[in-house]
C-alpha positions in Angstrom: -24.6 -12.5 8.8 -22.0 -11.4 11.3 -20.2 -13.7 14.3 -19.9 -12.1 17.3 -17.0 -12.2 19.0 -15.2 -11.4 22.9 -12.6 -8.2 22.0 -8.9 -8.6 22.9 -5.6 -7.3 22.1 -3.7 -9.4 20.1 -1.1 -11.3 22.0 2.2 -9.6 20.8 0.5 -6.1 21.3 -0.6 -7.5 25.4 2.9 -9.3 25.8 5.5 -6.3 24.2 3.2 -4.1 26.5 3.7 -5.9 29.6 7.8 -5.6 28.8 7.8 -2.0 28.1 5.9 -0.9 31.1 8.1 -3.7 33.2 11.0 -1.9 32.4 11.5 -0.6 35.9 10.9 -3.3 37.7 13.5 -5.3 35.9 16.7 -5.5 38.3 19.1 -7.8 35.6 21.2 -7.1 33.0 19.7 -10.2 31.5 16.1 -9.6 32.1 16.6 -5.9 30.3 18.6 -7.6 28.2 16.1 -10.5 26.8 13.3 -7.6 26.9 15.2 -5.8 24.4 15.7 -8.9 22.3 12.3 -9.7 22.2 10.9 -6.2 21.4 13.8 -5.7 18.8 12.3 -9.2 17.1 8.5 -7.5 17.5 9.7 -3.9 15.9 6.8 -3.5 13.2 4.7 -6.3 13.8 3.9 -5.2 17.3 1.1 -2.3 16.5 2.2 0.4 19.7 5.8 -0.4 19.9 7.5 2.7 19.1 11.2 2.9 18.6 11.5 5.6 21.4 10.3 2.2 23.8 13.5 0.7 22.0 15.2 3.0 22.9 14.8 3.3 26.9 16.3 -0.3 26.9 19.3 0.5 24.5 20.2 3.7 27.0 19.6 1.4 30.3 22.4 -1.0 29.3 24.5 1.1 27.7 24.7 3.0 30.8 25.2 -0.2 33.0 28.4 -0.9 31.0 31.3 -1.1 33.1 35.0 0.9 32.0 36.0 -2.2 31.4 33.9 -2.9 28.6 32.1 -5.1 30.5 28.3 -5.9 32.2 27.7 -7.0 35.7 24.7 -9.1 37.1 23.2 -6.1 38.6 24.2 -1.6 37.6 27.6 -1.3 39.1 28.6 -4.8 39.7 31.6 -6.6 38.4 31.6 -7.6 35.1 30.9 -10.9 33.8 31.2 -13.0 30.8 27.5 -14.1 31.2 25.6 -10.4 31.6 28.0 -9.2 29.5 27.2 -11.5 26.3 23.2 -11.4 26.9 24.0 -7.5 26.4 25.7 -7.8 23.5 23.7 -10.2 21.8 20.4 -7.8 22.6 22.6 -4.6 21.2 23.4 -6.1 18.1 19.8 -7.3 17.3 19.1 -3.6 17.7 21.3 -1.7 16.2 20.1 -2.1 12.9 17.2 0.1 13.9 18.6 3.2 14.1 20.7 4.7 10.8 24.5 5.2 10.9 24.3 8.6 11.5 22.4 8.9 14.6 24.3 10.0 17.7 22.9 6.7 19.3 24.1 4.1 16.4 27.8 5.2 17.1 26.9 4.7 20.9 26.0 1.1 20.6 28.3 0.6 18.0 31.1 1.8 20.3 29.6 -0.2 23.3 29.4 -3.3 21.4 33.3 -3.5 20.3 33.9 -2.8 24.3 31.6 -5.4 25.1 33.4 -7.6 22.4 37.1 -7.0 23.6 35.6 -8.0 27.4 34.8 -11.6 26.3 37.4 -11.8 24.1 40.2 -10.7 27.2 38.2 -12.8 29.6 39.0 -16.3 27.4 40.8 -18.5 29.1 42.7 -22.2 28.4 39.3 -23.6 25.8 36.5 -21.4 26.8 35.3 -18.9 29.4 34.9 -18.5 32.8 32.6 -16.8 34.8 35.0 -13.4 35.0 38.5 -12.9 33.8 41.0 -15.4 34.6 38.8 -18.5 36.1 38.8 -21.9 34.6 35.9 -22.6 31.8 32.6 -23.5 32.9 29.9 -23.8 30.3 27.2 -21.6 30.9 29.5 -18.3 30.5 31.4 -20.8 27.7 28.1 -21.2 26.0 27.1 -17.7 26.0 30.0 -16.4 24.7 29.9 -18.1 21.6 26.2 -16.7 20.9 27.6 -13.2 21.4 30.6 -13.9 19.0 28.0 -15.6 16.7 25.7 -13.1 16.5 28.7 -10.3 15.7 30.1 -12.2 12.9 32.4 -14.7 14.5 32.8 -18.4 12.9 33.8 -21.6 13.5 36.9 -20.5 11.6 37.3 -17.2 13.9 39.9 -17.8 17.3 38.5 -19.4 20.5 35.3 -20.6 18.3 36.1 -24.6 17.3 37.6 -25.1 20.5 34.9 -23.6 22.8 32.5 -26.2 20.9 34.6 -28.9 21.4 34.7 -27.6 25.8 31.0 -28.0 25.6 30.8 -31.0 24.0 33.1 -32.4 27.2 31.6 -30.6 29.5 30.4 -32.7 32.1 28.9 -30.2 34.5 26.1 -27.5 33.1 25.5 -25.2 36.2 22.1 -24.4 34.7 19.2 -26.9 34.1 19.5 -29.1 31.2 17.1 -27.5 29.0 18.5 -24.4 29.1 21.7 -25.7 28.1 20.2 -27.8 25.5 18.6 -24.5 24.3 21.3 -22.3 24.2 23.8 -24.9 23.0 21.6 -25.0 19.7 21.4 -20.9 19.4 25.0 -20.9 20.1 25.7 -23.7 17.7 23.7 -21.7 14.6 25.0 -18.5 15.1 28.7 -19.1 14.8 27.6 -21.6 12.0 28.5 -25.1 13.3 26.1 -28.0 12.3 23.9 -28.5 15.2 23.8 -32.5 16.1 20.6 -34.3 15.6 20.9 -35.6 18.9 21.0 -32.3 20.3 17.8 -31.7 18.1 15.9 -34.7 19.8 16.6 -33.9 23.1 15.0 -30.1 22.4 11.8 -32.5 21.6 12.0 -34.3 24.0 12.4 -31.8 26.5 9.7 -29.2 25.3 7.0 -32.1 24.9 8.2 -33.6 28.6 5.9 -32.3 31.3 8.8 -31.5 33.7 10.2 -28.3 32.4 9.3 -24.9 33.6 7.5 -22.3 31.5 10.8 -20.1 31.3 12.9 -23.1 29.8 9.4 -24.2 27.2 9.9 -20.6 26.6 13.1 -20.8 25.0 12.8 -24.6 23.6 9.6 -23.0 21.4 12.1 -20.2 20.6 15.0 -21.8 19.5 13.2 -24.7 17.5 10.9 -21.8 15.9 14.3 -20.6 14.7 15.9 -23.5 13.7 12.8 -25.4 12.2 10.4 -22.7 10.8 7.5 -23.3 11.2 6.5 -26.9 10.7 3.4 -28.2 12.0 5.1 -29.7 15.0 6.5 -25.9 15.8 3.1 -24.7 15.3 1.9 -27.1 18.0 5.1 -25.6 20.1 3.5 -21.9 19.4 0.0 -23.0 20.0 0.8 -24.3 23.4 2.7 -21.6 24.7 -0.2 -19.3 23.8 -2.3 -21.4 26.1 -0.3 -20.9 28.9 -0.3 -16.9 28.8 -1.3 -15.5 31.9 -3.4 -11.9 31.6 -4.4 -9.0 33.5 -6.8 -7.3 31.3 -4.7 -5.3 28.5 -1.1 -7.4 29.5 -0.1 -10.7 28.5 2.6 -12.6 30.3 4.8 -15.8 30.9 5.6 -17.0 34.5 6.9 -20.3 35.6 4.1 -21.8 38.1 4.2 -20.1 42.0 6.1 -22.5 43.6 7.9 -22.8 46.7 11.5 -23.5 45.1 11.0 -21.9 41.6 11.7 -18.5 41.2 8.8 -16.7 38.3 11.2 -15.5 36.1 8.4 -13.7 34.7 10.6 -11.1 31.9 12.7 -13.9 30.9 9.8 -16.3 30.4 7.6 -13.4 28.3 10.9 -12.2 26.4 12.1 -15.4 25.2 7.9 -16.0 24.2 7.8 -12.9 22.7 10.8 -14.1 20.5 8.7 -17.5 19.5 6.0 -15.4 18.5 7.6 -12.8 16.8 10.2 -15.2 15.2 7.0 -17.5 13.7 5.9 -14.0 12.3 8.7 -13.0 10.1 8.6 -16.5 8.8 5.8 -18.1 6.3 8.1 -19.0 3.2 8.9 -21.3 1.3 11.7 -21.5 -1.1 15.1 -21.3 -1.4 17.6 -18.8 0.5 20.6 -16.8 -0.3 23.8 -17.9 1.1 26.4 -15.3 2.0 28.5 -17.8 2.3 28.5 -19.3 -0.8 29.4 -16.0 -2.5 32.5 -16.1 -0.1 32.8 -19.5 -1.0 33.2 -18.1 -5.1 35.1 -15.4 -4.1 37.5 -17.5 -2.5 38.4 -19.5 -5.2 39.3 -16.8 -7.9 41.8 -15.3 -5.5 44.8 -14.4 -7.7 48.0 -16.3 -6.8 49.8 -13.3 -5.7 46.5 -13.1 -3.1 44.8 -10.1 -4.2 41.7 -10.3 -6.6 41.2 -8.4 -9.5 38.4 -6.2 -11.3 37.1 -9.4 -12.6 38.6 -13.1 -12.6 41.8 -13.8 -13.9 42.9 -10.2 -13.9 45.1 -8.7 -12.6 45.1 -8.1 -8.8 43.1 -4.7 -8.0 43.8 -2.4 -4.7 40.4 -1.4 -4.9 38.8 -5.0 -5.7 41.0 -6.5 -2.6 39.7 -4.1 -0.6 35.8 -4.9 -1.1 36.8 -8.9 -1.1 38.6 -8.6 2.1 35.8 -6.8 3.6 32.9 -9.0 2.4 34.7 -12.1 2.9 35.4 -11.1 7.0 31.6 -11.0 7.4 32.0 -14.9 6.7 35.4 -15.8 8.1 37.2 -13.2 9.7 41.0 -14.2 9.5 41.8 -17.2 7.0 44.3 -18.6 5.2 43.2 -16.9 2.3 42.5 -13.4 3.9 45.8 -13.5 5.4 47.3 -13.9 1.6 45.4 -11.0 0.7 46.6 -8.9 4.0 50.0 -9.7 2.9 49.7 -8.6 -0.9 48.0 -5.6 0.7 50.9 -4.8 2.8 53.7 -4.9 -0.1 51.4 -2.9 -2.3 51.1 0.0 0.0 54.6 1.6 0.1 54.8 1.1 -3.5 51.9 3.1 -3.8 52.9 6.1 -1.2 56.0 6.3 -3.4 54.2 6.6 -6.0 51.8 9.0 -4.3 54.9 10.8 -2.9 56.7 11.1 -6.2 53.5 12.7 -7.8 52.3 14.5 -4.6 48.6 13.3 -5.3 46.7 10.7 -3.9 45.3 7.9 -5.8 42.9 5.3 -5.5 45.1 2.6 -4.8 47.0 4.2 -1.8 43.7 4.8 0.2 41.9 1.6 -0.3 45.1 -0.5 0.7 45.2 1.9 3.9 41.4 1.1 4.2 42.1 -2.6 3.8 44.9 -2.0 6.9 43.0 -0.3 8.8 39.3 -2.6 8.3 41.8 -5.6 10.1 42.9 -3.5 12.7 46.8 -4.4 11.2 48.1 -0.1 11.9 49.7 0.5 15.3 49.1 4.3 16.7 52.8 5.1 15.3 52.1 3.9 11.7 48.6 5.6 12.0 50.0 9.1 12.7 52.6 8.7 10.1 49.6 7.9 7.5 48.0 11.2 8.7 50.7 13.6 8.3 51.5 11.8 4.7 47.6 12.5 3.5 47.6 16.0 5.2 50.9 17.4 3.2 49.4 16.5 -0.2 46.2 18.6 0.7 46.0 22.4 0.5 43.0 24.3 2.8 41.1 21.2 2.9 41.4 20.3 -0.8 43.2 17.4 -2.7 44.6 17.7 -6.4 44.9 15.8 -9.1 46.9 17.5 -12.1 43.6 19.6 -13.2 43.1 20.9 -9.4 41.2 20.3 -6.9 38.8 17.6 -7.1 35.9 16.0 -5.1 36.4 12.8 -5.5 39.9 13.0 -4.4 39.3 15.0 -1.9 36.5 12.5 -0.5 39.0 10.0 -0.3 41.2 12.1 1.5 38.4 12.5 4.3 37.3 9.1 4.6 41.1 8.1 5.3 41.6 10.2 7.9 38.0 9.5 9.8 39.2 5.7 9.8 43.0 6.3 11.2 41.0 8.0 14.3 41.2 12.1 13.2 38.6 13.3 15.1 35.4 15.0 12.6 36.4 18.7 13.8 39.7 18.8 12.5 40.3 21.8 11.0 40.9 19.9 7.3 38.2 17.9 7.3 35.9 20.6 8.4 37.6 22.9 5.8 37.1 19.8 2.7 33.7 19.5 3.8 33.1 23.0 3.8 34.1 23.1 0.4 32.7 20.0 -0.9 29.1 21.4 0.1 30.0 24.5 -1.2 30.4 22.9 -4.6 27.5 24.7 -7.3 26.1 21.7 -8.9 23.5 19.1 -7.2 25.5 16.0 -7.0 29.6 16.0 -7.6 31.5 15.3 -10.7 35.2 16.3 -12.5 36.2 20.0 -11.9 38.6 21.7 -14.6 40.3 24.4 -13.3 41.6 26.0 -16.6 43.6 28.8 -15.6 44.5 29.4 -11.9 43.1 30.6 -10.5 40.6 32.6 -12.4 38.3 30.3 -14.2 36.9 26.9 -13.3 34.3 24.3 -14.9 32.5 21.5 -13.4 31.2 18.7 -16.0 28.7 16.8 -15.4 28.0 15.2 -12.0 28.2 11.3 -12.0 26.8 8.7 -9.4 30.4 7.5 -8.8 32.1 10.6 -8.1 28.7 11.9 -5.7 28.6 8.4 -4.1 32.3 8.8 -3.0 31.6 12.3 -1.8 28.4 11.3 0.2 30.0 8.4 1.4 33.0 10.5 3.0 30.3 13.2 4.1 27.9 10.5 6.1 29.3 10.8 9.3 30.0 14.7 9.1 26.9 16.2 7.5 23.0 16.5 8.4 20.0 15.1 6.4 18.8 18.4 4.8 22.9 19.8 4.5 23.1 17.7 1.4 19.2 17.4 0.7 19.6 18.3 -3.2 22.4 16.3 -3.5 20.5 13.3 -2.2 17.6 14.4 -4.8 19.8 14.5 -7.2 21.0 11.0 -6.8 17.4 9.4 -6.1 16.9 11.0 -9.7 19.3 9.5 -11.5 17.9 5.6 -10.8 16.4 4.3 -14.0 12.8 3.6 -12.9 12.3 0.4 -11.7 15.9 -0.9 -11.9 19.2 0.5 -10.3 21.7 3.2 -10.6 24.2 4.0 -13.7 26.9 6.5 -14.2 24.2 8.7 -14.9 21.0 8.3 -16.3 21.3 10.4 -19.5 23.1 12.7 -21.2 21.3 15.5 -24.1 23.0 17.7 -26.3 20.8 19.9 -27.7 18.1 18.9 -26.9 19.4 15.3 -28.4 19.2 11.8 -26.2 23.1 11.2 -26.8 23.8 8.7 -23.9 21.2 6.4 -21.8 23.5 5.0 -18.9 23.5 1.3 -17.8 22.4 0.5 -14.6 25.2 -1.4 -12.5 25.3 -3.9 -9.3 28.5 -1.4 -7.4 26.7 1.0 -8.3 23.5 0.6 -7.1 24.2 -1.3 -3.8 26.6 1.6 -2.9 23.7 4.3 -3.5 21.3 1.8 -1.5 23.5 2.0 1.5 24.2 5.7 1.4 20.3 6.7 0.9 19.4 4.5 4.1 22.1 6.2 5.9 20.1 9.4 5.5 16.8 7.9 6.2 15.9 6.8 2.4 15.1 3.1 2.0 15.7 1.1 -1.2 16.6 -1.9 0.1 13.2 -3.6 -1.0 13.0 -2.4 -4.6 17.3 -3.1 -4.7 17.0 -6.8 -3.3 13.9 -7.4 -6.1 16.4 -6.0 -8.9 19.4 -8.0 -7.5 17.7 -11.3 -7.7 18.1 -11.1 -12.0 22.0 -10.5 -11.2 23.1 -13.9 -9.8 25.8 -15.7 -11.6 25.9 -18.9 -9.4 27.6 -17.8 -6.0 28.5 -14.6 -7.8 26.9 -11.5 -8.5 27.0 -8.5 -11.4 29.9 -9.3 -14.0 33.0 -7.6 -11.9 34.2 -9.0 -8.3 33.6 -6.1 -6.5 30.4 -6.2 -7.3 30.1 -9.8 -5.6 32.0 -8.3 -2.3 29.3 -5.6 -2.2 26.5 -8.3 -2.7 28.2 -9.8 0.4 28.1 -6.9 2.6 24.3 -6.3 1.2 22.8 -9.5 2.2 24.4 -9.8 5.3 23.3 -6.3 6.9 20.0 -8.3 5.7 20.1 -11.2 7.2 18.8 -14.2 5.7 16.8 -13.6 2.3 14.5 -16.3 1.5 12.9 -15.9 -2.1 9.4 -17.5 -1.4 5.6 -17.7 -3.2 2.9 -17.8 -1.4 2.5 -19.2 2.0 -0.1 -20.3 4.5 1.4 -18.0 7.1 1.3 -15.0 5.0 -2.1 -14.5 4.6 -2.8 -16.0 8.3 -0.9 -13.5 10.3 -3.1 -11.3 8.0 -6.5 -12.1 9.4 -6.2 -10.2 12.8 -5.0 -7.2 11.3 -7.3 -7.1 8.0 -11.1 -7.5 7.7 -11.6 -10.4 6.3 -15.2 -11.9 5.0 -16.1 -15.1 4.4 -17.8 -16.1 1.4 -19.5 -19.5 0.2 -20.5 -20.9 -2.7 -23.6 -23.1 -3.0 -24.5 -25.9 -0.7 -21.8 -24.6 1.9 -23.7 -21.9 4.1 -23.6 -24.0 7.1 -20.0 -25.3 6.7 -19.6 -20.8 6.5 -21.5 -20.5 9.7 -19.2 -23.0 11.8 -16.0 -22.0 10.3 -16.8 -18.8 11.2 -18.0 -19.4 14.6 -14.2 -21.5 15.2 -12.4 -18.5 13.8 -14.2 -16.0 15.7 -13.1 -17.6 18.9 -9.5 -18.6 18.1 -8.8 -14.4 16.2 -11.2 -13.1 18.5 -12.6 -11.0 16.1 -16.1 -10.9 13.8 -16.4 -12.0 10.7 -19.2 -11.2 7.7 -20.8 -14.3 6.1 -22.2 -13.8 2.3 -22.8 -15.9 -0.6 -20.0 -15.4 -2.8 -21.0 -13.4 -5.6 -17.5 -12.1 -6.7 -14.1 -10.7 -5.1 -14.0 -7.5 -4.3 -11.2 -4.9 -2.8 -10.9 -6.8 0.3 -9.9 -9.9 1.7 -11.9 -13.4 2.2 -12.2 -16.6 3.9 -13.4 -19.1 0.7 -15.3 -21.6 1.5 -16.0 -23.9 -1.7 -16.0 -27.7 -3.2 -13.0 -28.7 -4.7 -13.9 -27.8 -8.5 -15.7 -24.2 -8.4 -12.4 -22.1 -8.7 -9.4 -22.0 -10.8 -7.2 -22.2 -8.0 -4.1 -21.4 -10.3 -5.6 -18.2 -11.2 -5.3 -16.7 -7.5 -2.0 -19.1 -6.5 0.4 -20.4 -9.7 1.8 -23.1 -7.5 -1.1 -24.7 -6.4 -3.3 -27.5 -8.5 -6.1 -29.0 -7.3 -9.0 -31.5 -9.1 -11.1 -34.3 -7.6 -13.3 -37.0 -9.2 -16.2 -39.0 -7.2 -13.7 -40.9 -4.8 -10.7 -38.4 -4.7 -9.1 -35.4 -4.5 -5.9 -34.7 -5.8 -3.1 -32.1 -4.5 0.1 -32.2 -7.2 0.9 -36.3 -7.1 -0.7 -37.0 -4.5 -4.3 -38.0 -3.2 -6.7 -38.0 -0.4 -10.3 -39.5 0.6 -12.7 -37.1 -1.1 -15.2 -37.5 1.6 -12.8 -36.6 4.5 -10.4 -34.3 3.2 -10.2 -30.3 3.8 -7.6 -28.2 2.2 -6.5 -24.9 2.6 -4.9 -23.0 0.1 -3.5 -19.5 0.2 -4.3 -16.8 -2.2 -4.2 -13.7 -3.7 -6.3 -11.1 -6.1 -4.9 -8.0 -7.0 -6.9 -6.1 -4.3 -6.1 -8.5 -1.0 -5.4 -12.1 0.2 -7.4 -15.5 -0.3 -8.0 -18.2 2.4 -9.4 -21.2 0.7 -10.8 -23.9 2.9 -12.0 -26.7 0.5 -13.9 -30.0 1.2 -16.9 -31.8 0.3 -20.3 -30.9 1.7 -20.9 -32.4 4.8 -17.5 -31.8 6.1 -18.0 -28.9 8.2 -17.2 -30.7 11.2 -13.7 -32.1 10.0 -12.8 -28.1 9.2 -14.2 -26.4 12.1 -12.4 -28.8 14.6 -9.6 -27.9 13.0 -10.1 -24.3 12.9 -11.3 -24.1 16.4 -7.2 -24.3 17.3 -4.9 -22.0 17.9 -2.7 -24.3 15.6 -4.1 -23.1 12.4 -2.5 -19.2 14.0 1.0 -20.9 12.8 0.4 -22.6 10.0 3.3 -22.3 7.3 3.8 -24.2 3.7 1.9 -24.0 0.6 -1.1 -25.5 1.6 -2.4 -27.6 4.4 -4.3 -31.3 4.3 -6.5 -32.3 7.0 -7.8 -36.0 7.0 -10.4 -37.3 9.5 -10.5 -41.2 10.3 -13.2 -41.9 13.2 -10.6 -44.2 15.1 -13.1 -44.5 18.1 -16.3 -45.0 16.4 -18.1 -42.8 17.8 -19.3 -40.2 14.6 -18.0 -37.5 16.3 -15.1 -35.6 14.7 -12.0 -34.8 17.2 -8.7 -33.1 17.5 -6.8 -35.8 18.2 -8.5 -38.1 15.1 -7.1 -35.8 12.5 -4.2 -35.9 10.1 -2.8 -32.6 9.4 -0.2 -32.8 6.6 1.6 -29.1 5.4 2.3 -29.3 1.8 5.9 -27.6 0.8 
């Protein structure tokens, strides 16, 4: 048996389309802006969104920035605090997309520290005006604090704690109060200040009030999709603004209602629903979540009294260890007490270390990573950085750099990524000379070259992951993809199967295993980052195989190794370790074919379920007995007791006896009680919709709404109690509880 079904596109298909081919009729900063936002959120989940559709967006605002860093309202207008921060958010949400070494990364990256120094010039007395040098107001107050949140800034970074206390005072709002509400609470979580509960409420209040417009329920569903997840409540939120899409045949849209006095707002509304949807779509765990934080929080507290750190706690402080700490712990704080103690260890090691350098006329390790660290906190003025050039540039000869056995790679790498940082521009004649010579290097990968007698004979041992990562590191920015194609190869090669990288993988002699290398946490992080730079992505199997590295906050056994964790999970975002969820296999259901099976006694509870979610997926399902799992993926409709229900989800147990039915510690009315429980074989998903026979009604009530679309948790309970006596099973009579 087959239900029929009406065909349509699935709403974030309809509603990314209608932005994309809106684009020219968008006048605003903001409305191209929020597009962006929402169809950088919908990247991958969106079937025909292409990055090239991305892309139109990214190159309309960057070319409506103004010289001064700044956007205005409209192409060519004055800049403004308000335009310029929606720009900035939507350009960091998207940069991400592109790798480091594409033309267009280093355009939005550039664009976005312009942008950045605009609001932060513009700041005046405890927030921000409209345009440079006006009294505070709180809209372009609020939305300056988003933009600094979403680029790192927190509440221990300048301007932040004050700005929040301005629009806690703030007595006039300039913009309705839901919108203000809204954006107070995305402001609020990205700079990392604990949102009020009262502030929480009146979200509620005002999404589930009748007199807000579909633009603002648009960003109420929005934000509380992103601070909640998705509870049931949310899913209500979701379900909702679904309903109140407006179509014209393959677009979906959001307007606020014609009116007289209310403008549409027609991209902002879709944008900021677009979000919602999106948002509820990269959710669907449960479980507990990394904290960047509280790695920065460890890292903190083994800072070495002289304020560096060292190779591991309690040593001795490290040049090269400070450098990494610094760097991860400015994705959390940015300037504190305790990186300012670092800064000023770094600054008395450094001309300690050029003497030394000078003395020996080579450069070491320690020399470049404390100019790094300078350099990362923007602590060099232009004099100090020329100086720094001309020092680096007399130790090198024709591009090279020495150690006492000649020129090597690995110092020579160095050399290069210090003089990229202090500003050289990449067609100097010694960088293009060292990399010249680096790629010219004979062996696949880079390691130690002997040069035993100048300058007639040379040897190269072994390459090493180390030694090539520092090379390919320096290289990045100056090289193609297929310029150091064998090197890459190489370096994919030498990662030990399902875990991470070593010093290298093996070592024979003849013919004899005599080494099998360790993999390590720098190590593998570091060859992560430089492999997705060229278009290789690890970061999947890497974040697995970190998960069995975790000491407490800290990760790996050295500190630098914790930094790097840092820096990893926060180009990642949020990383929530989760089974399996409700939402998971839901979101799978329009994409997959899915059939829906019964067991005995349930053919007619089948039919209606499947009549309910042909209408809500709008797509047809196939209705057999269930005679087995196959390669595919099913809709299970059963009795409480016919499956094993551990055997296809570990976290879920589930028995019944003649009066109840029992979920973990709890229990429920056997009689009036449907459960859904997500699932897995090794071929596909599981949707298990449980009950007692006779219950059809109870589940496809349920199932006939575009709630169950946004279900989340580890299973879901729906109770029926007939509160109006009337033996008919409705919406509004049922009791949905989500379990974990």
């Amino acid at each position: 048996m087959v239900i029929p079904y009406v065909s349509a596109v699935p709403i974030l298909d309809a509603s990314t389309r209608f932005l994309t081919e809106g684009k020219d009729y968008m006048d605003s900063t903001q409305e191209i802006s929020l597009s962006l936002m929402a169809l950088g959120s919908s990247y991958s989940i969106a079937e025909n969104l292409t990055k090239e559709n991305i892309t139109l967006f990214v190159e309309e605002l960057l070319e409506r920035q103004n010289s001064d860093g700044g956007w205005g309202y409209y192409e060519g207008s004055i800049s403004n605090v308000v335009d310029t921060s929606y720009a900035v958010i939507a350009l960091k949400r998207v940069i991400d997309l592109y790798y480091p070494n594409e033309n267009i990364y280093r355009k939005i990256s550039k664009a976005l520290e312009n942008g950045l120094n605009f609001i932060s010039k513009s700041h005046t007395l405890n927030g921000w005006g409209y345009i440079p040098n006006t009294l505070p107001e709180f809209y372009p107050t609020v939305m300056a604090l988003w933009a600094l949140g979403e680029n790192g800034y927190t509440e221990k970074s300048r301007h932040v704690n004050e700005a929040i206390a301005y629009l806690e005072s703030a007595e006039s709002m300039e913009i309705s109060e839901a919108k203000a509400v809204g954006l107070k609470i995305l402001a609020y979580k990205s700079v990392g200040h604990q949102v009020p509960e009262s502030l929480i409420e009146k979200a509620w209040g005002l999404v589930n009030s009748d007199n807000i417009t579909i633009d603002e329920r648009a960003l109420l569903t929005y934000v509380l999709t992103t601070y909640e997840g998705l509870t049931f409540e949310v899913a209500k939120l979701l379900s909702r603004l679904e309903d109140l899409a407006e179509s014209n045949e393959t677009l979906i849209y959001w307007a606020n209602a014609p009116d007289e006095w209310t403008n549409r707002e027609v991209f902002a509304a879709s944008a900021f629903a677009v979000m919602s949807f999106a948002t509820a779509n990269t959710l669907g765990g449960v479980g507990g979540i990394i904290s960047i934080e509280d790695s920065c929080s460890a890292l903190e507290k083994v800072q070495n009294p002289d304020g560096g750190w060292g190779y591991r706690a309690g040593y001795s402080s490290d040049d090269r260890t400070t450098y990494y700490v610094l760097k991860a712990l400015k994705r959390c704080y940015f300037k504190d007490e305790v990186i300012e103690k670092g800064l000023e260890w770094v600054e008395t090691r450094i001309p300690e270390n050029m003497e030394k350098v000078s003395k020996e006329r080579r450069l070491n390790s320690a020399y470049i990573y404390n100019l790094l660290t300078l350099l990362e906190f923007n602590m060099l003025n232009e004099t100090e950085k020329q100086t720094h050039i001309s020092f680096i540039k007399s130790l090198g000869e024709d591009g090279k750099w020495n150690t006492i056995l000649g020129p090597q790679p690995y110092e020579t790498a160095l050399a290069i990524k210090a003089l990229l940082a202090l500003g050289v521009d990449p067609s100097d004649e010694d960088i293009v000379k060292a990399k010249e010579w680096l790629l010219s290097r004979p062996t696949d990968g880079w390691g130690l070259r002997i040069q035993v007698a100048i300058p007639f004979r040379v040897r190269y041992i072994m390459s090493t992951v180390p030694t090539t990562l520092e090379v390919l590191e320096a290289l990045t920015p100056l090289v193609t993809k297929e310029e150091v194609e064998r090197h890459l190869t190489w370096l994919m090669e030498q990662k030990i199967e399902d875990d991470g990288w070593p010093v290298v993988k093996e070592i024979y002699i003849r013919d004899i295993l005599m080494y099998l290398g360790a993999p390590s946490v720098e190590l593998t992080i570091r060859a992560t980052k430089v492999l997705y730079d060229f278009g290789i992505d690890y970061h999947a199997e890497t974040l697995n195989w970190l998960l069995d590295h975790r000491s407490d906050s800290l990760w790996g056994t050295t500190l630098t190794e914790s930094a790097l964790a840092v820096l990893f999970f926060s180009e990642m975002g949020e990383v929530v370790i989760k089974p399996l969820s409700l939402y998971q296999v839901l979101k799978q259901i329009p994409e997959k074919n899915f059939t829906i099976l019964y067991t005995s006694n349930y053919n007619s509870t089948a039919v209606s379920l499947g009549e309910a979610l042909s209408e809500v997926f709008e797509k047809s399902f196939e209705i057999k007995p269930f005679e087995g799992f196959g390669d595919s993926n099913y809709i299970v409709v059963s009795d409480f007791n016919t499956f094993n229900i551990p055997q296809y989800n570990p976290y879920i147990k589930v028995k019944s006896d003649d009066m109840h039915v029992y979920l973990g510690d709890k229990s429920y009315p056997i009689n009036n009680t449907v459960i859904l429980i997500p699932g897995k074989t090794s071929e596909g998903y599981l949707l298990f919709v449980l009950s007692s026979r006779g219950a059809e009604d109870i589940a496809s009530t349920f199932l006939s709404s575009t709630i169950i679309k946004y279900l989340n948790g580890a299973a879901c309970v729906v109770t029926h109690e007939d509160k109006n006596h009337n033996g008919v099973v409705e919406f509004d009579e049922l009791n949905i509880e989500l379990v974990g």
